[in-house]
PDB file of N, CA, C, O and CB in Angstrom:
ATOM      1  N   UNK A   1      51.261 -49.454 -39.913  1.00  0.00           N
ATOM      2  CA  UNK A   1      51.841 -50.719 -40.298  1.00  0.00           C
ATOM      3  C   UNK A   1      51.128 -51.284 -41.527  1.00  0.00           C
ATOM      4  O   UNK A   1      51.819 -51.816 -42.396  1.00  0.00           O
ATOM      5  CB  UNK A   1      51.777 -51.707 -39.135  1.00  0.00           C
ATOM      6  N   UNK A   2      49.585 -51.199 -41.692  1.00  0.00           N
ATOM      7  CA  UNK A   2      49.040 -51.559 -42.672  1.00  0.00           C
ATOM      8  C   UNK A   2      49.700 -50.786 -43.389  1.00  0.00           C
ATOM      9  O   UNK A   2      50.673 -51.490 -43.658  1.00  0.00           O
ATOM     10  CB  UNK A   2      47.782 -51.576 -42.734  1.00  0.00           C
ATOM     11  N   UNK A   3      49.896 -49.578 -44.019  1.00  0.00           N
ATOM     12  CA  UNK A   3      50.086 -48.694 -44.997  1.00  0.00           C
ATOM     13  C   UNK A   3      51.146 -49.401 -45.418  1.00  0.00           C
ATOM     14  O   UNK A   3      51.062 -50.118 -46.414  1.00  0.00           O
ATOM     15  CB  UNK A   3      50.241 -47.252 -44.702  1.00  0.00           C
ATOM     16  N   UNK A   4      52.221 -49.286 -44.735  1.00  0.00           N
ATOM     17  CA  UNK A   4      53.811 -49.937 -45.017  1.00  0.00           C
ATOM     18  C   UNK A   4      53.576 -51.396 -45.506  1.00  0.00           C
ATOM     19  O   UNK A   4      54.386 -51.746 -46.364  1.00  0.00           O
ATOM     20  CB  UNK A   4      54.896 -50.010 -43.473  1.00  0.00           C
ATOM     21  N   UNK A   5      52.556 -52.414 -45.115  1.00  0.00           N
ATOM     22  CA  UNK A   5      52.659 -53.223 -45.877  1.00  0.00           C
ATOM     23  C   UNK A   5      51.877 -53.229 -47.235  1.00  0.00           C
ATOM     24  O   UNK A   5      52.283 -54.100 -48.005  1.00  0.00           O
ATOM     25  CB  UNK A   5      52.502 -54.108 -45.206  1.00  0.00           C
ATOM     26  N   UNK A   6      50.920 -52.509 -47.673  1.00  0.00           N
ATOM     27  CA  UNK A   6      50.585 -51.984 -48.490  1.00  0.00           C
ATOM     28  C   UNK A   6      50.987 -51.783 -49.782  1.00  0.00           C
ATOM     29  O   UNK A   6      50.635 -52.223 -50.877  1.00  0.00           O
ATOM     30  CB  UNK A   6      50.476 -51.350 -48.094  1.00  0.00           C
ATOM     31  N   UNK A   7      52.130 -50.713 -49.235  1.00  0.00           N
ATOM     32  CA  UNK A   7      52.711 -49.752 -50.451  1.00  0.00           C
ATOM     33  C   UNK A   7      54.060 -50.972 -50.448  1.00  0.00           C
ATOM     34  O   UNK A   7      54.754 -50.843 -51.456  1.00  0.00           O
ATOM     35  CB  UNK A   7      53.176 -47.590 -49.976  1.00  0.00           C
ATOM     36  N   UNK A   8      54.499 -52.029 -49.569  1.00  0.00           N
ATOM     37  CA  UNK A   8      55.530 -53.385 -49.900  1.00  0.00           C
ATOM     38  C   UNK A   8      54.891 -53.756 -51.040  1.00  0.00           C
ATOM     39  O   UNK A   8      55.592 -53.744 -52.053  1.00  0.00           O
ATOM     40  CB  UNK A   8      55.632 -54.763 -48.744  1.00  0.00           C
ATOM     41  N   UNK A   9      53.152 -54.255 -51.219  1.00  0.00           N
ATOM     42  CA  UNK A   9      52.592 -55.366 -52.101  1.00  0.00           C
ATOM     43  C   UNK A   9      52.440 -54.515 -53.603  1.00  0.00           C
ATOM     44  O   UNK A   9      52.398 -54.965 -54.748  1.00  0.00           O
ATOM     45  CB  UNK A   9      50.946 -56.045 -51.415  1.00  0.00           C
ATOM     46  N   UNK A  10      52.393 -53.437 -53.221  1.00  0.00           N
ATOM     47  CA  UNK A  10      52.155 -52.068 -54.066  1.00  0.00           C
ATOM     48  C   UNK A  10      53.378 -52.044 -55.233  1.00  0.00           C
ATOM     49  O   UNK A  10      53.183 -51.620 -56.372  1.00  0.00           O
ATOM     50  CB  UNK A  10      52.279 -50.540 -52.936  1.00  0.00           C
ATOM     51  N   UNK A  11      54.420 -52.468 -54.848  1.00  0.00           N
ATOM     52  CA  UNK A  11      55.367 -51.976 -55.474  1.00  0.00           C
ATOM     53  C   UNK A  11      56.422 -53.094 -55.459  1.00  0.00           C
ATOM     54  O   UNK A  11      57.593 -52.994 -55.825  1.00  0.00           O
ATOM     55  CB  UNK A  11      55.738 -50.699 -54.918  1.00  0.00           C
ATOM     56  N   UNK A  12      55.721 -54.304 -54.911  1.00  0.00           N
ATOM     57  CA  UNK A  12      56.768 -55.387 -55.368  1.00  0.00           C
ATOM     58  C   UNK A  12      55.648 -56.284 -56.058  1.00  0.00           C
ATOM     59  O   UNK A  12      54.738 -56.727 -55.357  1.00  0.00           O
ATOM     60  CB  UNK A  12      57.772 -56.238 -53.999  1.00  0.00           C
ATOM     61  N   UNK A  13      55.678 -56.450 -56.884  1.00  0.00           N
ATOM     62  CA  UNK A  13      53.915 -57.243 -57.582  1.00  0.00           C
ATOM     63  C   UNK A  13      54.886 -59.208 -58.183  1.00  0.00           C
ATOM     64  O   UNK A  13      55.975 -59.415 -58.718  1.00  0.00           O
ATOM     65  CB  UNK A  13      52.911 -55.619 -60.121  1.00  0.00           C
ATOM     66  N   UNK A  14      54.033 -59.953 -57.828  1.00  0.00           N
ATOM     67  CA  UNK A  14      54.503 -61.578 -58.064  1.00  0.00           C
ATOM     68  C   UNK A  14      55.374 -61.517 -59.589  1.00  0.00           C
ATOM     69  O   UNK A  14      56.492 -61.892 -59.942  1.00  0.00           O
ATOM     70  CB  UNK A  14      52.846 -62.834 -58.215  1.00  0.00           C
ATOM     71  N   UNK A  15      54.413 -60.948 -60.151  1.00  0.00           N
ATOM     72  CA  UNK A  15      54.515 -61.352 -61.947  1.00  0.00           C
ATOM     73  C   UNK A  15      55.118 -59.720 -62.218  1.00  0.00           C
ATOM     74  O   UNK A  15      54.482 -58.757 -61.792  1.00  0.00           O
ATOM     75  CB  UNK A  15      52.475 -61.847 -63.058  1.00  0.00           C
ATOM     76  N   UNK A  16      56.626 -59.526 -63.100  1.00  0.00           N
ATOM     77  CA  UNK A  16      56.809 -58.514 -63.480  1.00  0.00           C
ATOM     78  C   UNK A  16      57.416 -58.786 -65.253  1.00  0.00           C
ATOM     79  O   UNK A  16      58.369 -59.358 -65.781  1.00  0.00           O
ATOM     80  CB  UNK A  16      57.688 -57.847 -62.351  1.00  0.00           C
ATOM     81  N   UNK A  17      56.527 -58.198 -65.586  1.00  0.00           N
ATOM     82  CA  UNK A  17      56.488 -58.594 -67.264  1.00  0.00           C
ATOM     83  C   UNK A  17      57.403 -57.506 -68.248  1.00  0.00           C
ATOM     84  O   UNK A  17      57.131 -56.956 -69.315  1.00  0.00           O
ATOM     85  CB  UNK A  17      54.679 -58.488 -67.872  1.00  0.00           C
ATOM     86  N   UNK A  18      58.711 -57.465 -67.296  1.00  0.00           N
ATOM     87  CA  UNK A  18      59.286 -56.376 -68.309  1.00  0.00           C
ATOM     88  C   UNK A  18      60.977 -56.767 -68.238  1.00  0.00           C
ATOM     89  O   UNK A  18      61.433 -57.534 -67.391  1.00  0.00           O
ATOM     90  CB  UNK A  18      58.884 -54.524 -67.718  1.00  0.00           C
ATOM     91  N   UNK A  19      61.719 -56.156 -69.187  1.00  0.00           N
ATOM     92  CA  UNK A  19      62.708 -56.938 -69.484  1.00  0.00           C
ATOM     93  C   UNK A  19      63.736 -55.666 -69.186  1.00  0.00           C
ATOM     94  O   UNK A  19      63.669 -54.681 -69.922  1.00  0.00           O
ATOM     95  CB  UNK A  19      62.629 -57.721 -71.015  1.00  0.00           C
ATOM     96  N   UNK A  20      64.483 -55.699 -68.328  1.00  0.00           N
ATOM     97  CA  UNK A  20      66.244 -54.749 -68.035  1.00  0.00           C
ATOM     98  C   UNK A  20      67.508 -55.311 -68.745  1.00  0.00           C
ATOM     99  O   UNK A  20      68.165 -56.160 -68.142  1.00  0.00           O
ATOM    100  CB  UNK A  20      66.858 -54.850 -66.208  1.00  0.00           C
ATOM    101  N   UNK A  21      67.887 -54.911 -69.948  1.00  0.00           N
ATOM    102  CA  UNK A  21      68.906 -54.846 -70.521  1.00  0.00           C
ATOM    103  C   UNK A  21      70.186 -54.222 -69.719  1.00  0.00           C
ATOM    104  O   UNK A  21      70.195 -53.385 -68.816  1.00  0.00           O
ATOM    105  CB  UNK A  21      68.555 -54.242 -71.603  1.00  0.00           C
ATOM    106  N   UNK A  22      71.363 -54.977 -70.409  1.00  0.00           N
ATOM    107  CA  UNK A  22      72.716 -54.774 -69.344  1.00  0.00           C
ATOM    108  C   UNK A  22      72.929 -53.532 -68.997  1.00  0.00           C
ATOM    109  O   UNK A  22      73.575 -53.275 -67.981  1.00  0.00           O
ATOM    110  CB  UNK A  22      74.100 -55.189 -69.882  1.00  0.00           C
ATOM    111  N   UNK A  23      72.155 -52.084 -70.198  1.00  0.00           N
ATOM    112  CA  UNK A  23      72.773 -51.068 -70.212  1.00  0.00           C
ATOM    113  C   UNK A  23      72.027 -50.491 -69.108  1.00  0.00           C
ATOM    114  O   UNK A  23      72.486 -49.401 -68.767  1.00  0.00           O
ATOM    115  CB  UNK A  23      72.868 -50.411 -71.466  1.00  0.00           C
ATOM    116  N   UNK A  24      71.044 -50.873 -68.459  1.00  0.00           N
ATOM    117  CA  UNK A  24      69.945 -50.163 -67.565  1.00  0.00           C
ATOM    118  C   UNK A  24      71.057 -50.470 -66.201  1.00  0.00           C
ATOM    119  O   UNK A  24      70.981 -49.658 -65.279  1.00  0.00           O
ATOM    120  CB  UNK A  24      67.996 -51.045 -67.532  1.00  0.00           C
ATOM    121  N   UNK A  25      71.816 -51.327 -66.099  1.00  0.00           N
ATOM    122  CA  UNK A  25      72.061 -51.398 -64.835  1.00  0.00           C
ATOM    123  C   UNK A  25      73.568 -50.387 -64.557  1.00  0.00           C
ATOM    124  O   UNK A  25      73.963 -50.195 -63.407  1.00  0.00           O
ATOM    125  CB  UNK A  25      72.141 -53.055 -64.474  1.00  0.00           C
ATOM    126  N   UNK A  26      74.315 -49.791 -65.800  1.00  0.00           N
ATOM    127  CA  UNK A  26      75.464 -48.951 -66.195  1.00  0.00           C
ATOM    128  C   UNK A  26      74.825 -47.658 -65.748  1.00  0.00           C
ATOM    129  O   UNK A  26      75.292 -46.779 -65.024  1.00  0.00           O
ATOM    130  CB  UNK A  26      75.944 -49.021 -67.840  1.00  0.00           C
ATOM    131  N   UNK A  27      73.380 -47.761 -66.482  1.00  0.00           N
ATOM    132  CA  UNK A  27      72.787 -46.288 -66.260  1.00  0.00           C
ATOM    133  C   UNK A  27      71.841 -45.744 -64.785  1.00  0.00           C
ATOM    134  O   UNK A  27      71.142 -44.747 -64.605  1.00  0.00           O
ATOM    135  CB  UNK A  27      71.766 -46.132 -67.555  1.00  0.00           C
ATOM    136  N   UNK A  28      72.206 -46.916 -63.882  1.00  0.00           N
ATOM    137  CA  UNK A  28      71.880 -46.853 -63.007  1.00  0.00           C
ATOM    138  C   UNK A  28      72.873 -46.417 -61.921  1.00  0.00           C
ATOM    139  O   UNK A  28      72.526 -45.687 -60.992  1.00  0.00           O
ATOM    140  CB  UNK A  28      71.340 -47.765 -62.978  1.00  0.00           C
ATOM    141  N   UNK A  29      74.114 -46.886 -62.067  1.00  0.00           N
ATOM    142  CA  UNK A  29      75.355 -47.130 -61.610  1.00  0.00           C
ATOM    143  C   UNK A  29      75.888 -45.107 -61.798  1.00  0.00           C
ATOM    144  O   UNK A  29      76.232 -44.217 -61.021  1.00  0.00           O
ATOM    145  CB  UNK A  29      76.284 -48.639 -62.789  1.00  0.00           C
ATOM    146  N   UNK A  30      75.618 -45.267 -63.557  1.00  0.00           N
ATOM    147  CA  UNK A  30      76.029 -43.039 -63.525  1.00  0.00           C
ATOM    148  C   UNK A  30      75.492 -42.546 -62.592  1.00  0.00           C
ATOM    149  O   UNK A  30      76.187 -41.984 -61.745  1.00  0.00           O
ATOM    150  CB  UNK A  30      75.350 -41.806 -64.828  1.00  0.00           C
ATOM    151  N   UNK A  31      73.826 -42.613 -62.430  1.00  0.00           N
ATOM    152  CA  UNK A  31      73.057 -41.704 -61.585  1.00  0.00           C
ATOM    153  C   UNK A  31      73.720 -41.575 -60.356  1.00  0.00           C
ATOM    154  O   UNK A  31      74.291 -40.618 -59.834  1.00  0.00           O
ATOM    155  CB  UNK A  31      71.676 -42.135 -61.360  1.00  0.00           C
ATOM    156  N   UNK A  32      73.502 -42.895 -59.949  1.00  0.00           N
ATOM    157  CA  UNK A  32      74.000 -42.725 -58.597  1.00  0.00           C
ATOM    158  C   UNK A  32      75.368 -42.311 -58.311  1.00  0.00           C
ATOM    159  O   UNK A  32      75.644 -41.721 -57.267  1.00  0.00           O
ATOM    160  CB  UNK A  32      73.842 -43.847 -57.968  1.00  0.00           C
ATOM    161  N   UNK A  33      76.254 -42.603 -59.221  1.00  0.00           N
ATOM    162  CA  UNK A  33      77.510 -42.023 -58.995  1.00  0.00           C
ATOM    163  C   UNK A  33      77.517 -40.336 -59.524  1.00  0.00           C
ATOM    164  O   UNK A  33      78.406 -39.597 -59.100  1.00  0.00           O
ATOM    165  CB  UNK A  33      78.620 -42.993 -59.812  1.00  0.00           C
ATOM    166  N   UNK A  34      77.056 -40.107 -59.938  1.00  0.00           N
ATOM    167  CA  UNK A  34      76.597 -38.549 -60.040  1.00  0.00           C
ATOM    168  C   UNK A  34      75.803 -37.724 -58.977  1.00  0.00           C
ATOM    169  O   UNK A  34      76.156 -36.587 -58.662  1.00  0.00           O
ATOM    170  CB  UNK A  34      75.753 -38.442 -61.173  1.00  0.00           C
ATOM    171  N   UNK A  35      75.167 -38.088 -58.663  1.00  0.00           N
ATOM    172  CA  UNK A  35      74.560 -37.725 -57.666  1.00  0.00           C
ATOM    173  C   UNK A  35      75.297 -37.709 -56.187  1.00  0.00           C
ATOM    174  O   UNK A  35      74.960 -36.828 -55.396  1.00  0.00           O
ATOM    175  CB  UNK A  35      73.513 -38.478 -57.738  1.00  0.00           C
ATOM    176  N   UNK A  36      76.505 -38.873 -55.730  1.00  0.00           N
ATOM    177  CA  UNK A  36      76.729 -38.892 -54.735  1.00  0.00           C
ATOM    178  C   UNK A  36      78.158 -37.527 -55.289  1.00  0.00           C
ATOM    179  O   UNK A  36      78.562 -36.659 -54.515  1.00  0.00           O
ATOM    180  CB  UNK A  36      76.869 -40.542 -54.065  1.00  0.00           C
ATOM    181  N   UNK A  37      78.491 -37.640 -56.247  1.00  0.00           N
ATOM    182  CA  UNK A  37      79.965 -36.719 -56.861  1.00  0.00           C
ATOM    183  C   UNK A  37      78.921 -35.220 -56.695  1.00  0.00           C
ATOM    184  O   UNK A  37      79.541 -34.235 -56.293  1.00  0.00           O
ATOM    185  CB  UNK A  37      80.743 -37.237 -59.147  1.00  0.00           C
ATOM    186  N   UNK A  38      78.075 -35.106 -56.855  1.00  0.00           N
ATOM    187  CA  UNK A  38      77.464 -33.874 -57.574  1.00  0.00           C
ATOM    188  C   UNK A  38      77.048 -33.417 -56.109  1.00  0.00           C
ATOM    189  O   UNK A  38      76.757 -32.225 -56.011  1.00  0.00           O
ATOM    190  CB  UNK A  38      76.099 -34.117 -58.910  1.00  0.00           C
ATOM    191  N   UNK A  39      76.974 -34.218 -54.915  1.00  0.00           N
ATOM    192  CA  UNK A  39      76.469 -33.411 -53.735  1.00  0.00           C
ATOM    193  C   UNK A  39      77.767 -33.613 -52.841  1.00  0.00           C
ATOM    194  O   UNK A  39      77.638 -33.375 -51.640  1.00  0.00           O
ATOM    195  CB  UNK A  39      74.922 -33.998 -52.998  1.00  0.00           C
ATOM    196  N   UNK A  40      78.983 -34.021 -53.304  1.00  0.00           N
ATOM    197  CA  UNK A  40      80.377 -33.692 -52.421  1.00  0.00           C
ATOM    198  C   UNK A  40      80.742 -32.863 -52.869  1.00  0.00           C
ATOM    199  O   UNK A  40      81.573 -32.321 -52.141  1.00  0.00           O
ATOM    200  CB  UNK A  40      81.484 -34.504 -52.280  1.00  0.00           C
ATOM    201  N   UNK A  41      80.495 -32.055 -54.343  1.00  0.00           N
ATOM    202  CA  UNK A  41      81.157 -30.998 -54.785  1.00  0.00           C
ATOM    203  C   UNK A  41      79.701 -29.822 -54.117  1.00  0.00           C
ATOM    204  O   UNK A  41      79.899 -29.064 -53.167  1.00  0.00           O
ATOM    205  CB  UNK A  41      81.608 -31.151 -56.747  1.00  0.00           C
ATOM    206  N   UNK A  42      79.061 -29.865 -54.458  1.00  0.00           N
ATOM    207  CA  UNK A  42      78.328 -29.078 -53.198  1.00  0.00           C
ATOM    208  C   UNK A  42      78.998 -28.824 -51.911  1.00  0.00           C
ATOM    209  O   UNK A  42      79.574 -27.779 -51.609  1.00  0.00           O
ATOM    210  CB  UNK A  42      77.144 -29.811 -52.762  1.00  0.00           C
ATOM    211  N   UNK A  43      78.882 -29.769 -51.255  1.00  0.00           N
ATOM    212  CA  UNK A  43      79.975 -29.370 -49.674  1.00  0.00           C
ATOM    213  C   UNK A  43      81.158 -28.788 -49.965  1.00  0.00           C
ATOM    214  O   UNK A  43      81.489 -27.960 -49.117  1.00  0.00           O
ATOM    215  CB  UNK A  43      80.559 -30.733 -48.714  1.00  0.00           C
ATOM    216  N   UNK A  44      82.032 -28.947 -51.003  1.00  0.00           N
ATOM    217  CA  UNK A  44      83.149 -28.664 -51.027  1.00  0.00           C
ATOM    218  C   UNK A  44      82.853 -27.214 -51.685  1.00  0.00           C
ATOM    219  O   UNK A  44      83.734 -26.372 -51.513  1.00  0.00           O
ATOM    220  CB  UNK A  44      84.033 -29.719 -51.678  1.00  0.00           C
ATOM    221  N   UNK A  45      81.908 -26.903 -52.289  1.00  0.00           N
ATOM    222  CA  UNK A  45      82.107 -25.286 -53.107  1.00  0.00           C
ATOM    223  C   UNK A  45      81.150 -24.472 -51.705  1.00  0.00           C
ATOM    224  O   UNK A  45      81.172 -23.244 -51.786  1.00  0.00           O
ATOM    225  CB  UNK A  45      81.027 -25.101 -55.326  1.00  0.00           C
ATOM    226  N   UNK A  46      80.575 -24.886 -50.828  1.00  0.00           N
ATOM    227  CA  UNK A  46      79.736 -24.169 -49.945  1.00  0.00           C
ATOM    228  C   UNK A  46      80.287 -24.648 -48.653  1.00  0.00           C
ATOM    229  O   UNK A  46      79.767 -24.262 -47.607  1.00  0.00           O
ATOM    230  CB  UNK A  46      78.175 -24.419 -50.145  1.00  0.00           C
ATOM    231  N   UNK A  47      81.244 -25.414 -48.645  1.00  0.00           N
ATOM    232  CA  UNK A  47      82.234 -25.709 -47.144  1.00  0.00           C
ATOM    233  C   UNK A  47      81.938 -24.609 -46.108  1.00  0.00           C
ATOM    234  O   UNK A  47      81.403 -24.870 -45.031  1.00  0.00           O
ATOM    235  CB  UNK A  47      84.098 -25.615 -47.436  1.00  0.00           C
ATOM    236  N   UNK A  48      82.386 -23.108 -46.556  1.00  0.00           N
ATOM    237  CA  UNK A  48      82.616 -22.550 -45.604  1.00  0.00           C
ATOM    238  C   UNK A  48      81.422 -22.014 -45.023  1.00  0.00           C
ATOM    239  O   UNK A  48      81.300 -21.698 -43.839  1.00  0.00           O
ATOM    240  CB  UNK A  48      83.501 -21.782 -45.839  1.00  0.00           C
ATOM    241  N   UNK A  49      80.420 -21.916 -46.041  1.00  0.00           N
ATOM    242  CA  UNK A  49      79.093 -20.790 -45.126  1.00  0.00           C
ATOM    243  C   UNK A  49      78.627 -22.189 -44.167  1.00  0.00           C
ATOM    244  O   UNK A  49      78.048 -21.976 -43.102  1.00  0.00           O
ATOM    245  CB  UNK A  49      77.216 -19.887 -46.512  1.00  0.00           C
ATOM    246  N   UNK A  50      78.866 -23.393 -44.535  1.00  0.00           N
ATOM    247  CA  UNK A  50      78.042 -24.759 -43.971  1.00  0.00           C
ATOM    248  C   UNK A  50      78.992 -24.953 -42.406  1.00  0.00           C
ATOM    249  O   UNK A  50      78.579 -25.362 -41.321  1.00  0.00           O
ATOM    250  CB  UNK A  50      78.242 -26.494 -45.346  1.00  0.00           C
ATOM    251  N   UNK A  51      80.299 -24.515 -42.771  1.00  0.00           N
ATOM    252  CA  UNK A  51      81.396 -24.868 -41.247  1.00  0.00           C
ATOM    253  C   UNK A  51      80.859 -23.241 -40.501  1.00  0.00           C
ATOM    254  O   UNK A  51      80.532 -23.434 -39.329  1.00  0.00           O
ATOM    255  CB  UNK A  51      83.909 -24.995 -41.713  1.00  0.00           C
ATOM    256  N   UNK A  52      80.735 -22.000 -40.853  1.00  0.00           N
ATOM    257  CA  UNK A  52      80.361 -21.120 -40.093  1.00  0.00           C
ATOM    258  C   UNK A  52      78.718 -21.017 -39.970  1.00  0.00           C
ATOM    259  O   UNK A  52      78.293 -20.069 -39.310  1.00  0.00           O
ATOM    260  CB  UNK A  52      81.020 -19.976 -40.548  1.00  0.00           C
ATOM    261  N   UNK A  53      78.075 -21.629 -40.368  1.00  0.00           N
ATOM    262  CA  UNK A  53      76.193 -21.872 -39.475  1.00  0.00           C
ATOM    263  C   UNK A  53      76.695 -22.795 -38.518  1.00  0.00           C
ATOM    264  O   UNK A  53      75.810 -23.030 -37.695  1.00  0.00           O
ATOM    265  CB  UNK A  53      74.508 -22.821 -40.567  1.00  0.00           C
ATOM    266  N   UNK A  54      77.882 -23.498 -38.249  1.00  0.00           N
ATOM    267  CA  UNK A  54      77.329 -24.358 -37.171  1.00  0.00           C
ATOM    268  C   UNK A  54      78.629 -23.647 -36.194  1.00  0.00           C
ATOM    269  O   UNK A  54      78.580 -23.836 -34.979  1.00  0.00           O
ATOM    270  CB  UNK A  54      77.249 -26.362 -37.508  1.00  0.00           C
ATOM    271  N   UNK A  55      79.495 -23.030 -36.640  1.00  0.00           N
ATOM    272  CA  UNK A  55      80.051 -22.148 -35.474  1.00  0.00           C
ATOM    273  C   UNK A  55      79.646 -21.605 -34.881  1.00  0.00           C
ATOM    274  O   UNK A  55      79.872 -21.498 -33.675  1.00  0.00           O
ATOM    275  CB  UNK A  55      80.649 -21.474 -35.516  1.00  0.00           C
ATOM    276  N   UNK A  56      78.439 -20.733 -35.916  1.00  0.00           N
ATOM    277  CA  UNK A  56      77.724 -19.028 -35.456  1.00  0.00           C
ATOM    278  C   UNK A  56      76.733 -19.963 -34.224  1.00  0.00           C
ATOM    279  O   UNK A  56      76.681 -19.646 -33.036  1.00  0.00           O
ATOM    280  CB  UNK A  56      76.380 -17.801 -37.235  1.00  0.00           C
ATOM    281  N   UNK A  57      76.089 -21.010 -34.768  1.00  0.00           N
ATOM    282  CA  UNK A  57      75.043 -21.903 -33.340  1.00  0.00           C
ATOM    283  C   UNK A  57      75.536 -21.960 -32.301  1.00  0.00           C
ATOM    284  O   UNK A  57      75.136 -21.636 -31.183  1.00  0.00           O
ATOM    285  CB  UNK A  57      74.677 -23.421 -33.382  1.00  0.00           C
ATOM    286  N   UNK A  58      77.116 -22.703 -32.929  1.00  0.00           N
ATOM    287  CA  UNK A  58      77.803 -23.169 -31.239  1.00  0.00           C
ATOM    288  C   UNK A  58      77.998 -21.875 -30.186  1.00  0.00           C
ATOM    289  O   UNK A  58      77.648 -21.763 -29.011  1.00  0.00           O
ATOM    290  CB  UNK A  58      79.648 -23.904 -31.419  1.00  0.00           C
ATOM    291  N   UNK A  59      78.541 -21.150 -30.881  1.00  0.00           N
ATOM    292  CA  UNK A  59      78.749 -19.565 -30.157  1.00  0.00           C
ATOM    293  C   UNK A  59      77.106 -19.108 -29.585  1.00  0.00           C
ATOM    294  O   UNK A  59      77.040 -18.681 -28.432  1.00  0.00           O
ATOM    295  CB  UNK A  59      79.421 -18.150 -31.630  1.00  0.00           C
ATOM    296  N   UNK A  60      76.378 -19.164 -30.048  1.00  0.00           N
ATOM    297  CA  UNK A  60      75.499 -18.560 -29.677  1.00  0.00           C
ATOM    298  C   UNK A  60      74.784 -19.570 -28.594  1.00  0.00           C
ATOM    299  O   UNK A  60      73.926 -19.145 -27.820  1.00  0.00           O
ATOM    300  CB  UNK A  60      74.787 -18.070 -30.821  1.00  0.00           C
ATOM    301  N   UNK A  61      75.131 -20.698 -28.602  1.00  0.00           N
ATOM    302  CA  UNK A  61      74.710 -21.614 -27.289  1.00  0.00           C
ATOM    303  C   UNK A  61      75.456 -21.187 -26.024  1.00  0.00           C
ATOM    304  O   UNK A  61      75.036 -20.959 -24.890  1.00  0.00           O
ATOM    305  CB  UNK A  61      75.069 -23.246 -27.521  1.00  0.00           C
ATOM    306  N   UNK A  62      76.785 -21.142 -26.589  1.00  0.00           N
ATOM    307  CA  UNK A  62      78.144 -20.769 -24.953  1.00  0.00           C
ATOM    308  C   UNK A  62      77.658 -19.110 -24.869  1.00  0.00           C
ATOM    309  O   UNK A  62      77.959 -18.858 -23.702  1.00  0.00           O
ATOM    310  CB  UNK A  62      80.741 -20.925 -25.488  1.00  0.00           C
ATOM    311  N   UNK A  63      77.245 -18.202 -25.277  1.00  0.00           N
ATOM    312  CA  UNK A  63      76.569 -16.954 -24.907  1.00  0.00           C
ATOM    313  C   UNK A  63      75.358 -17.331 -23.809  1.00  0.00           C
ATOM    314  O   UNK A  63      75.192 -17.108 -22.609  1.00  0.00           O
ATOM    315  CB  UNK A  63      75.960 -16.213 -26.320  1.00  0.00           C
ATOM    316  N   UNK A  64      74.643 -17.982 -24.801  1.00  0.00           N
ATOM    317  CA  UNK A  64      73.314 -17.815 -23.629  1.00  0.00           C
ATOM    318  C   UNK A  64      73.509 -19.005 -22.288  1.00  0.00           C
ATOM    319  O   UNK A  64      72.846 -18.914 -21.255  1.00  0.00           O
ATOM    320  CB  UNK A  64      71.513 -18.248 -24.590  1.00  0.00           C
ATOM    321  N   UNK A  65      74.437 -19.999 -22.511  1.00  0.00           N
ATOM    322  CA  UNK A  65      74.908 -20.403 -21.051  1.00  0.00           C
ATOM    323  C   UNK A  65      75.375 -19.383 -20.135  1.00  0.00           C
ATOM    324  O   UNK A  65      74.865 -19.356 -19.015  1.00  0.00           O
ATOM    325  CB  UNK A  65      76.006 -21.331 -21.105  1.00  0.00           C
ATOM    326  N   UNK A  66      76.271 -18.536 -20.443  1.00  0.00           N
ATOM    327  CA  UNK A  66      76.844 -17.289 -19.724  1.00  0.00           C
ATOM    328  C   UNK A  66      76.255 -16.681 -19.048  1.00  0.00           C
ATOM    329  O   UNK A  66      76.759 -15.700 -18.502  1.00  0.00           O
ATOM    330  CB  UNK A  66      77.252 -16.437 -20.313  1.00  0.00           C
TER     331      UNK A  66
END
């Protein structure tokens, strides 16, 4: 709990002496919208080996119930 409040005082400080222009918050907005686009096209180009690891598990659970 100390740590966690810690690394709170750590990284939120009273006085912050720096200035974010409009474009920082656009270029904040790409990342993240890239990142969430860039890991659905992941699932979608690796769909199938990701839907058959969790078939090949399920099957192999109803085996060893048997």
């Amino acid at each position: 709990m100390k740590t966690l409040l810690l690394l709170f005082l750590f990284f939120c400080p009273d006085i912050a002496h720096a200035y974010l222009d409009p474009g920082t918050g656009s270029y904040i907005l790409q990342v993240l919208l890239a990142v969430v686009i860039g890991g659905l096209f992941s699932i979608k180009v690796f769909w199938k080996k990701i839907k058959a690891l969790f078939i090949r598990s399920a099957t192999k659970e109803n085996k060893d119930k048997e």
